[in-house]
C-alpha positions as CSV (number, residue, x, y, z in Angstrom):
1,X,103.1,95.2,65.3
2,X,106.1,94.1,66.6
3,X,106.7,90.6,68.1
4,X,108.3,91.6,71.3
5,X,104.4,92.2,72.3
6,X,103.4,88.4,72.3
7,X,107.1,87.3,73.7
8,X,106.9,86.5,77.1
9,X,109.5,88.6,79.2
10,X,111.1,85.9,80.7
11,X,114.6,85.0,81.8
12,X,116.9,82.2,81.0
13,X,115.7,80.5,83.8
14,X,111.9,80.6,82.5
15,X,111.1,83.3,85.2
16,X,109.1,86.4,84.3
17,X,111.1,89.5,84.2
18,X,110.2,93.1,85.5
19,X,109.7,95.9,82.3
20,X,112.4,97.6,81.8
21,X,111.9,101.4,82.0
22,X,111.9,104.1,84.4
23,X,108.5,105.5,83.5
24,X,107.2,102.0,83.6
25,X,108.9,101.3,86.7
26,X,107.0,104.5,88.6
27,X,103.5,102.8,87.5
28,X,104.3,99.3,87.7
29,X,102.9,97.7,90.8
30,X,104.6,95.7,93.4
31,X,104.3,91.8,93.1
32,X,100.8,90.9,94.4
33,X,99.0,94.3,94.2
34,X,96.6,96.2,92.1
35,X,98.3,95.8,88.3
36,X,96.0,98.8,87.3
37,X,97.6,101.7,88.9
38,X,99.3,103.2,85.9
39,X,95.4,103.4,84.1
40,X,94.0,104.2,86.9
41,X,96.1,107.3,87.9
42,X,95.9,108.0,83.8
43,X,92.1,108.5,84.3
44,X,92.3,110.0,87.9
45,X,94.3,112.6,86.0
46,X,91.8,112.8,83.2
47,X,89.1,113.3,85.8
48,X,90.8,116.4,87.8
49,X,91.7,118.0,84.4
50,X,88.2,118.3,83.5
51,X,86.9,118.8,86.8
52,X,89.3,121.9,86.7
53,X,88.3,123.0,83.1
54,X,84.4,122.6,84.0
55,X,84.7,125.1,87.0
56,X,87.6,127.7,85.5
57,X,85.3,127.9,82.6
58,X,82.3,129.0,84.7
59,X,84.0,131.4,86.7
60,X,85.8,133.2,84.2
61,X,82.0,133.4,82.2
62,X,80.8,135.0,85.6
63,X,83.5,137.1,85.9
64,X,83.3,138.7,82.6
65,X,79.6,139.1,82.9
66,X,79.1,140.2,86.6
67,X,82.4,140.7,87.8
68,X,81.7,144.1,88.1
69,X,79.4,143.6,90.8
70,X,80.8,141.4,93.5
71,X,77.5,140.4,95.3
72,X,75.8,139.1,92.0
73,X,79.4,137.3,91.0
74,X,79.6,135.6,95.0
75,X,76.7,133.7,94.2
76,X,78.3,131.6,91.6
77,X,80.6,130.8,94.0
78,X,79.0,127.9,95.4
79,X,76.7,126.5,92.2
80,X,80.3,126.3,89.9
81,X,82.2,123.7,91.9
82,X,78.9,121.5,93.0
83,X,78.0,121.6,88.8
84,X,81.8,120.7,88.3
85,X,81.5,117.7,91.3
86,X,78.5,117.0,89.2
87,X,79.5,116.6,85.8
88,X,82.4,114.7,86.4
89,X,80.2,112.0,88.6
90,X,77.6,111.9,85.6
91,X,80.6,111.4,83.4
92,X,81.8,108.8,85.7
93,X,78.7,107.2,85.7
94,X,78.4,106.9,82.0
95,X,82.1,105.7,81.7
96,X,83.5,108.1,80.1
97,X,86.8,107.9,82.4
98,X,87.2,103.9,81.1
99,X,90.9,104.0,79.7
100,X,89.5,102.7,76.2
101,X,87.2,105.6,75.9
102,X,89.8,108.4,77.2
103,X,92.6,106.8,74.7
104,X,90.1,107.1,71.6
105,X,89.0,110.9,70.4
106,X,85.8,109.9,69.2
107,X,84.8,106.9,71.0
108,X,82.6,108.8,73.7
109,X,82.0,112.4,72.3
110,X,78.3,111.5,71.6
111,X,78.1,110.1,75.0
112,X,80.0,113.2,76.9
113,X,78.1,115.7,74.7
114,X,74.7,113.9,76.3
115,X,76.0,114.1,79.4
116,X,77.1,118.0,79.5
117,X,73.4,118.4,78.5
118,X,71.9,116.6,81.3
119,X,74.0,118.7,83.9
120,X,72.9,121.7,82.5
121,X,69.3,120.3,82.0
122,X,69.2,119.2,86.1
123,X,70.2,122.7,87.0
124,X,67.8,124.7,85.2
125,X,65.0,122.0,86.9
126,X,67.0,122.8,89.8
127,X,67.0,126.5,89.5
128,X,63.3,126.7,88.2
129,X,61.7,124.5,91.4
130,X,64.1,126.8,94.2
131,X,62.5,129.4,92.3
132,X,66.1,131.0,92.0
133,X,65.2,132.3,88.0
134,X,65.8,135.9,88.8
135,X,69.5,135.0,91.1
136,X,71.1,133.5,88.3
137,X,72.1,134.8,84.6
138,X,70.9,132.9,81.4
139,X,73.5,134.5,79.4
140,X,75.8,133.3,81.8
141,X,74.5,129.6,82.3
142,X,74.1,129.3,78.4
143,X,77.8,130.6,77.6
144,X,79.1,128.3,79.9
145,X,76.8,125.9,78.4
146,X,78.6,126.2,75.3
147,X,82.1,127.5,75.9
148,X,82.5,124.7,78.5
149,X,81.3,121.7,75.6
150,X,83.8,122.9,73.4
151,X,86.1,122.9,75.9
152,X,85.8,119.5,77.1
153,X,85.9,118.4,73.8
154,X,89.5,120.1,73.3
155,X,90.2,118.6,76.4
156,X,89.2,115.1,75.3
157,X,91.6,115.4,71.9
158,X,94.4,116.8,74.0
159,X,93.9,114.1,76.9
160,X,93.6,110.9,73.8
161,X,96.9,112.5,72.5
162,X,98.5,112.0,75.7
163,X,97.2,108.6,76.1
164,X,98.6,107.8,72.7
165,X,101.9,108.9,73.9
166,X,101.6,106.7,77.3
167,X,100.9,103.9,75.4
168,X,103.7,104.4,73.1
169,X,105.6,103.5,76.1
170,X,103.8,100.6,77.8
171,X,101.8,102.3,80.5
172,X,98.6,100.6,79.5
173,X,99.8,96.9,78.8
174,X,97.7,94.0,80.6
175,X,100.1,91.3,81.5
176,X,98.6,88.1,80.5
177,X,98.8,84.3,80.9
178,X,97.7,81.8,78.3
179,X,95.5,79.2,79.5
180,X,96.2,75.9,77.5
181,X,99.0,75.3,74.9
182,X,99.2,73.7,71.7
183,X,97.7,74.6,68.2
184,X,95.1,76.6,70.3
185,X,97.8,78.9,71.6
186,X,99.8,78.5,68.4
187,X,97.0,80.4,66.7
188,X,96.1,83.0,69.4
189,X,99.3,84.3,69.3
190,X,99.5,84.2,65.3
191,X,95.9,86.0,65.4
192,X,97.8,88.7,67.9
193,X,100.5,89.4,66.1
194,X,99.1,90.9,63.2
195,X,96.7,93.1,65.8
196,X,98.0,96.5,65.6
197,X,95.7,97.8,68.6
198,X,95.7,95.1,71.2
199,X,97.1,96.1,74.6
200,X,98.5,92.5,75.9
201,X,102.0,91.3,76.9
202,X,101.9,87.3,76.9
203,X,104.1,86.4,80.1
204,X,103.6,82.6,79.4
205,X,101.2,80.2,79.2
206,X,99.6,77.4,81.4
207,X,98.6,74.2,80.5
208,X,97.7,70.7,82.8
209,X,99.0,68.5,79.9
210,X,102.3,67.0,80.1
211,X,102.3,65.4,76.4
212,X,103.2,66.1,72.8
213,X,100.3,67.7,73.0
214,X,101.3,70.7,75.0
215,X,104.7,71.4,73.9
216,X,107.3,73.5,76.5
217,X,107.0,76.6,74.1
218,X,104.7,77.7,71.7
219,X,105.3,80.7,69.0
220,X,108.4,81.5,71.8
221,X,106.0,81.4,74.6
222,X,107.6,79.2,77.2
223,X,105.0,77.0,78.9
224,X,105.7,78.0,82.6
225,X,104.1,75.4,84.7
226,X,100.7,73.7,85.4
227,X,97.0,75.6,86.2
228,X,97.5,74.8,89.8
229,X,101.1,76.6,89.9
230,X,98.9,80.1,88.4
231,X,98.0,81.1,91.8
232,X,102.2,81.2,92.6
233,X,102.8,83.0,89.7
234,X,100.0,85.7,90.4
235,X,101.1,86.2,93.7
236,X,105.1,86.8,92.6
237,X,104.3,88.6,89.8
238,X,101.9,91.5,88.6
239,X,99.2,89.1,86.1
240,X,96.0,91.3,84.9
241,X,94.4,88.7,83.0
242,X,94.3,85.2,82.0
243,X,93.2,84.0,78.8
244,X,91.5,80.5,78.0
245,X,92.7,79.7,74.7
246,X,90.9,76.2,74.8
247,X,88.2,75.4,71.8
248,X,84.2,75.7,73.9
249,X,84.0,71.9,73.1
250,X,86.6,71.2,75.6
251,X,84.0,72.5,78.1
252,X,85.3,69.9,81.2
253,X,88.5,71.3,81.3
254,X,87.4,74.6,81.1
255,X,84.9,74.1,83.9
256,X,88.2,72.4,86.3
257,X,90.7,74.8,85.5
258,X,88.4,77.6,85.6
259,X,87.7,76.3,89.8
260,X,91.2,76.3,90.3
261,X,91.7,80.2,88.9
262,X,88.7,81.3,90.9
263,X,90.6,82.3,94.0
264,X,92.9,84.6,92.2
265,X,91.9,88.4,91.7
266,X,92.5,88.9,88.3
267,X,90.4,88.7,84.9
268,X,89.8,85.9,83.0
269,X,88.6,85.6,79.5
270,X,87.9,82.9,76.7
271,X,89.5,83.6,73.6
272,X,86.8,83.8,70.8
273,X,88.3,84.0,67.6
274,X,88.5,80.5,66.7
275,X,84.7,79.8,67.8
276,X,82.7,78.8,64.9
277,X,79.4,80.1,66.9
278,X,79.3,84.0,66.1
279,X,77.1,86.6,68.4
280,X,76.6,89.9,68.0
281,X,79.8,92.2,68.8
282,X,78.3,93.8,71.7
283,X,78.8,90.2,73.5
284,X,82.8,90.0,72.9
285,X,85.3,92.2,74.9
286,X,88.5,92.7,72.1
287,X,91.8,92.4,72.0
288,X,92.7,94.8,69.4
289,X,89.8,93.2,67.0
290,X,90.1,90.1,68.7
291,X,87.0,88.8,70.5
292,X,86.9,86.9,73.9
293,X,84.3,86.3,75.7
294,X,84.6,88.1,79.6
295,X,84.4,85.2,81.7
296,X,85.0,86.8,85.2
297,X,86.6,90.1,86.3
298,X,88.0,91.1,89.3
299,X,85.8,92.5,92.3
300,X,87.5,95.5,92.6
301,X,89.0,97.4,89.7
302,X,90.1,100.3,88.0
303,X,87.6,103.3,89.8
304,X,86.1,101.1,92.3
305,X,89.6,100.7,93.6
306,X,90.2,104.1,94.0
307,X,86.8,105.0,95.6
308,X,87.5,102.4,98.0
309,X,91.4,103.6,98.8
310,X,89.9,107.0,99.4
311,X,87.3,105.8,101.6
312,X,89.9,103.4,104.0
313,X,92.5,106.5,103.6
314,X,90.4,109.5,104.6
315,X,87.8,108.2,106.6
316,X,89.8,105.5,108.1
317,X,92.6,108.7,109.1
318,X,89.3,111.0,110.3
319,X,88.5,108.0,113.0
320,X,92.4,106.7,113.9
321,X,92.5,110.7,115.0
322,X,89.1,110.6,116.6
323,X,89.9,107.5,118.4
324,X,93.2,107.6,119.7
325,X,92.1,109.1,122.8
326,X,90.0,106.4,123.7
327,X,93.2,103.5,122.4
328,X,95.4,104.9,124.6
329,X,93.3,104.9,126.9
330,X,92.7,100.8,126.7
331,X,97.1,101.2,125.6
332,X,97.4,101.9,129.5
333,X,94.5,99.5,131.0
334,X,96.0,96.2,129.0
335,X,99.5,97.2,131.0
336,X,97.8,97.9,133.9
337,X,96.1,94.3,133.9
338,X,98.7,92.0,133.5
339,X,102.4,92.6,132.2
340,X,103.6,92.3,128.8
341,X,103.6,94.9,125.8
342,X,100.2,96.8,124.6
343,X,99.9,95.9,121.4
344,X,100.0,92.3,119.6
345,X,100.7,90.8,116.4
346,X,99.2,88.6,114.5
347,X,100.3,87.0,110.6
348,X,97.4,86.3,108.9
349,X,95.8,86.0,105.2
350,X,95.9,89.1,103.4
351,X,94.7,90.3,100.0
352,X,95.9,87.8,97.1
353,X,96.8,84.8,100.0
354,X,99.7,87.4,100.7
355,X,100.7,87.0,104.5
356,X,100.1,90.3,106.4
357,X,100.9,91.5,110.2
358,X,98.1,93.1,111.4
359,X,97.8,95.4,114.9
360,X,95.9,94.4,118.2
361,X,95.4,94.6,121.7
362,X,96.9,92.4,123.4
363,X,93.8,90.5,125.0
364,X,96.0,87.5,126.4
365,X,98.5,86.8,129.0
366,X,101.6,86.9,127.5
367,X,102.7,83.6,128.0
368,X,99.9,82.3,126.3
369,X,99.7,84.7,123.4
370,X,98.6,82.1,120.3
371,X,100.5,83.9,117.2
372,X,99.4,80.8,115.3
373,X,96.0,81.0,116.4
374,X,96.2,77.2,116.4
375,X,93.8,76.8,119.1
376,X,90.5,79.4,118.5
377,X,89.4,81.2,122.0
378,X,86.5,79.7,123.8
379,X,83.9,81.3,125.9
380,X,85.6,81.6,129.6
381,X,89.2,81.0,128.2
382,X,91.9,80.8,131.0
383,X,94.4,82.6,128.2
384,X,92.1,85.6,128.3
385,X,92.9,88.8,131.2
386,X,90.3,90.5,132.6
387,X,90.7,93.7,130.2
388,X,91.5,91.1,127.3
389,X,87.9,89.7,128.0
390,X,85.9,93.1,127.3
391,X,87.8,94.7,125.2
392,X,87.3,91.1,122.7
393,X,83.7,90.9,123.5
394,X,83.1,94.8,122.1
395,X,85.9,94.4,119.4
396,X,87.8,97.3,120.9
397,X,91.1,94.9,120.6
398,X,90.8,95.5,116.7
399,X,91.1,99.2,116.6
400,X,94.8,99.0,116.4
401,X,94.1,97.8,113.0
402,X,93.5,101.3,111.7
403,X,97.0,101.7,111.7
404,X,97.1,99.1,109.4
405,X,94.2,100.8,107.2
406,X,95.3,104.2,106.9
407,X,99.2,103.9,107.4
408,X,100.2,100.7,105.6
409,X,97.1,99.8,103.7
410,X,97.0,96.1,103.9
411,X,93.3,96.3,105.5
412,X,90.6,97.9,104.8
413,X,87.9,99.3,106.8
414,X,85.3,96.5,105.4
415,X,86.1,93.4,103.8
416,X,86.7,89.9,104.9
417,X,88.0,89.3,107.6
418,X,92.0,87.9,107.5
419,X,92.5,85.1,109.4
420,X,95.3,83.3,111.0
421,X,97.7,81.0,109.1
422,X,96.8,78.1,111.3
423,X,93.2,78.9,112.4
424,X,90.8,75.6,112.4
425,X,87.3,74.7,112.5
426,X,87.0,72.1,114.9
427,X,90.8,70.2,113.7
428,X,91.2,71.0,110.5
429,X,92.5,74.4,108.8
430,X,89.9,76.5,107.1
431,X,91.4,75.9,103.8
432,X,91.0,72.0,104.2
433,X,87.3,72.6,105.4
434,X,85.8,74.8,102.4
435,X,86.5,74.1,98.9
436,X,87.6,77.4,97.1
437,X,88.1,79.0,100.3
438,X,91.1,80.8,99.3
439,X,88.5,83.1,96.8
440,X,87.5,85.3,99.8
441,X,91.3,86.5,99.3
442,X,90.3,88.2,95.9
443,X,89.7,91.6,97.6
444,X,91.7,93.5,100.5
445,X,90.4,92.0,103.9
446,X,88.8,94.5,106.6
447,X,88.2,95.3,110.0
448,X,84.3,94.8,109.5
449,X,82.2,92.9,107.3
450,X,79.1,91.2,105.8
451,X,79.7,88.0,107.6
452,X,80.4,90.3,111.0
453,X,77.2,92.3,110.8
454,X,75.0,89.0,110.1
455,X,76.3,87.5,113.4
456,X,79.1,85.6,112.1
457,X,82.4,87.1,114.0
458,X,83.7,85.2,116.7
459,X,84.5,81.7,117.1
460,X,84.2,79.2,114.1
461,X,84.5,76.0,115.8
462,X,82.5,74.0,113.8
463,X,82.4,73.5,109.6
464,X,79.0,74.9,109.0
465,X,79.8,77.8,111.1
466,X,82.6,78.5,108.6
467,X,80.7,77.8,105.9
468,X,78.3,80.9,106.6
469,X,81.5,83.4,106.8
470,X,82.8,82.0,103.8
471,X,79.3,82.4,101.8
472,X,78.9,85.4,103.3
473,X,82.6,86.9,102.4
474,X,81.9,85.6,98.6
475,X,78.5,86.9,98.8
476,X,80.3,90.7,99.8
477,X,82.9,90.5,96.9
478,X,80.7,89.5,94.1
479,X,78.0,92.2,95.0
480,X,80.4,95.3,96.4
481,X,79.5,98.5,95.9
482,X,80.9,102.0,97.9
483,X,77.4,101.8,99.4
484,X,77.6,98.5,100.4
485,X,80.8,99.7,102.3
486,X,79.3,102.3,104.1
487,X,76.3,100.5,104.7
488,X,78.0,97.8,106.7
489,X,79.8,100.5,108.8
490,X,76.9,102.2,109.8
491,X,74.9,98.7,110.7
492,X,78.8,97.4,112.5
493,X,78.4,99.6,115.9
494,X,75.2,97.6,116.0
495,X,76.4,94.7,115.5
496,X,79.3,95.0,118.2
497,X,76.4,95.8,121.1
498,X,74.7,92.8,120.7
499,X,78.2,91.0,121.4
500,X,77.6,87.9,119.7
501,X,79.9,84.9,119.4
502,X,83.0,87.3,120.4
503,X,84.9,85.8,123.3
């Protein structure tokens, strides 16, 4: 283990430096996006390759045992790929495409052996209540059966000797922040260094005390600010995780730096190898042998981020095409009404408190467009054209903000809301109004939402009013699922006839 993995990559001017390598650098994410691309597209690999295997595997058994007679054979050809689709979402489910699993040989052979039987086990139910017995062969379902688990298996060594090789050069490092300096850190990092399987590169550390206490370096970690300047550091730099290295007696200042790490979407843990209280091992995530305790993770992550992606990218592209009929159509009716350009933009809040331009139509007159949004529109606002007026009561001004979904995906179809830099509730900025408001920031923000579907869209010109979008934004991220998704753009078209608040 060397000790380049617990020093902070850091300049002489106590700024974090990029990882040097062009295979890094082709994985690495920009500053302020999702720091588990180079994982994720390891097990999105993983997950075609076996996909691939599962279905080769039953054709070529079909092939060589009916080939011969084409109209026996051309009923495989729909059963194969829907087993394949199947095995590799029962896989998924069980998590055997988690990088820890795909790195290690043996970790989940037990668990993908089980799982191979249940898909073959479903089919035969399957087969036996269509009454299909006499259309498909034994021989044939039992050899794939068996020549397909030995394959995956092979696939499984060959796939952990790749990750092996991946890691070897740093595509599976977390970068991580220390939370709290001092003989705490001091013995983390000793701890670490003698790990030989931990996956961590220590950027820096945090720490709210300005004494002898909390020196500006500790083991050659450079202390790189206060807690409150994390959230700055996040947002310049890819972070993964931040580790607590504070002792569980210091529980208040766990507890107040913990609210001030809330809003940011990455993972936080307590380190757990200094705790004289033991638990079982099942309780502690590791870091190498390690244990922390997992004290919140990030909404979105790893697969869930890709099943969302695919679900802004494709579907989102399937309606801008459908659409675009209908927005030029409003394109030529916003020109017609008054004079000025079509389309209007907006900065606002994006994911991580990153500012974003997002599209609209323009629903104002031009000399009183409010980029700002400093003053929130009002039911029979002057500002507002004729066109402007309907097309912001049915939300049709929004759909410009596909472009922003499928082209430069800095929305997504569902999510919270972004709103303005300078939007208020009554005269003060959202951020001075709810405590932690920043937190609905932890995910990508959407055209459509929970809050939106509940009958909170529109104006917020009062505190409480806020207070419900905010609760229900948080109450979205800490509960998302892919159904959730679609189930809240089913119920939106309902939500946009009854026209509520929107002005």
């Amino acid at each position: 283990m060397s000790a380049s993995n617990v020093t902070p990559r850091t300049g002489q001017d106590g700024q974090i430096e990029p990882r040097e390598g062009r295979f890094r650098r082709f994985f690495a994410p920009r500053p302020g996006g999702d720091p588990t691309l180079g994982p994720l597209a390891f097990s999105a690999l993983a997950c075609v390759l076996e996909a691939l295997l599962i279905a080769a595997s039953g054709f070529l058994i079909a092939l060589l045992y009916v080939g011969d007679r084409p109209a026996i054979f051309s009923e495989y050809l729909l059963p194969v790929p829907l087993l394949a689709l199947a095995s590799i979402a029962i896989f998924n489910s069980l998590g055997l495409y988690e990088i820890n699993v795909l790195r290690r040989f043996a970790s989940g052979l037990a668990r993908l052996a089980s799982a191979w039987t249940i898909v073959f086990l479903m089919a035969f139910t399957l087969i036996f209540f269509l009454k299909m017995e006499g259309v498909f062969s034994r021989v044939v379902f039992g050899s794939w059966y068996a020549f397909g688990l030995v394959g995956l298996v092979t696939a499984r060594f060959a796939i952990a000797r790749l990750g092996h090789a991946l890691a070897a050069r740093g595509l599976f490092r977390r970068r991580a922040i220390l939370v709290g300096g001092g003989p705490e850190a001091d013995a983390f990092l000793a701890a670490l260094k003698i790990q030989p399987g931990h996956d961590l590169d220590i950027l820096g550390l945090v720490d709210d005390r300005t004494d002898e206490r909390s020196p500006a370096e500790v083991a050659g970690v450079k202390k790189l600010g206060d807690v409150a300047s994390l959230p700055a550091i996040v947002r310049a730099h890819p972070v993964d995780l931040a580790i607590f290295t504070l002792p569980v007696t210091a529980e208040g200042r766990i507890i107040k730096m913990l609210g001030a790490l809330n809003v940011l979407p990455i993972d936080i843990r307590l380190a757990a190898h200094a705790q004289k209280l033991k638990f079982k091992p099942r309780h502690y995530i590791y870091f190498g042998s390690l244990p922390a305790f997992a004290i919140s993770d990030r909404p979105v992550a790893g697969w869930a981020t890709f099943q969302k992606v695919m679900l802004d990218r494709v579907l989102g592209g399937l309606i801008l095409v459908a659409l675009l009929p209908l927005m030029g159509l409003i394109a030529l009716l916003v020109k017609l009404d008054s004079p000025g350009p079509a389309l209007f933009r907006q900065k606002r809040f994006g994911f991580n408190n990153e500012p974003i331009e997002v599209f609209k139509f323009r629903s104002m007159y031009t000399d009183k467009t409010d980029h700002d949004a400093a003053k929130l529109a009002t039911r029979d606002d002057p500002r507002i054209t004729r066109v402007g007026r309907f097309i912001r009561r049915t939300s049709l001004d929004e759909l410009p903000q596909l472009i922003n979904v499928v082209i430069y995906g800095n929305l997504s179809l569902v999510g919270p809301r972004p709103h303005a830099f300078k939007a208020k509730a009554g005269d003060r900025l959202y951020e001075e109004v709810i405590d932690g408001y920043f937190a609905r920031h932890r995910v990508k923000p959407g055209m459509t939402g929970w809050a939106q579907i509940n009958g909170w869209r529109g104006e917020t010109d009062t505190s409480e009013k806020l207070q419900k979008r905010v609760e229900h934004d948080l109450h979205y991220i800490e509960n998302w699922s892919l159904l959730l998704d679609v189930s809240i753009l089913v119920m939106t078209p309902f939500a946009l006839i009854r026209g509520e608040n929107a002005y």
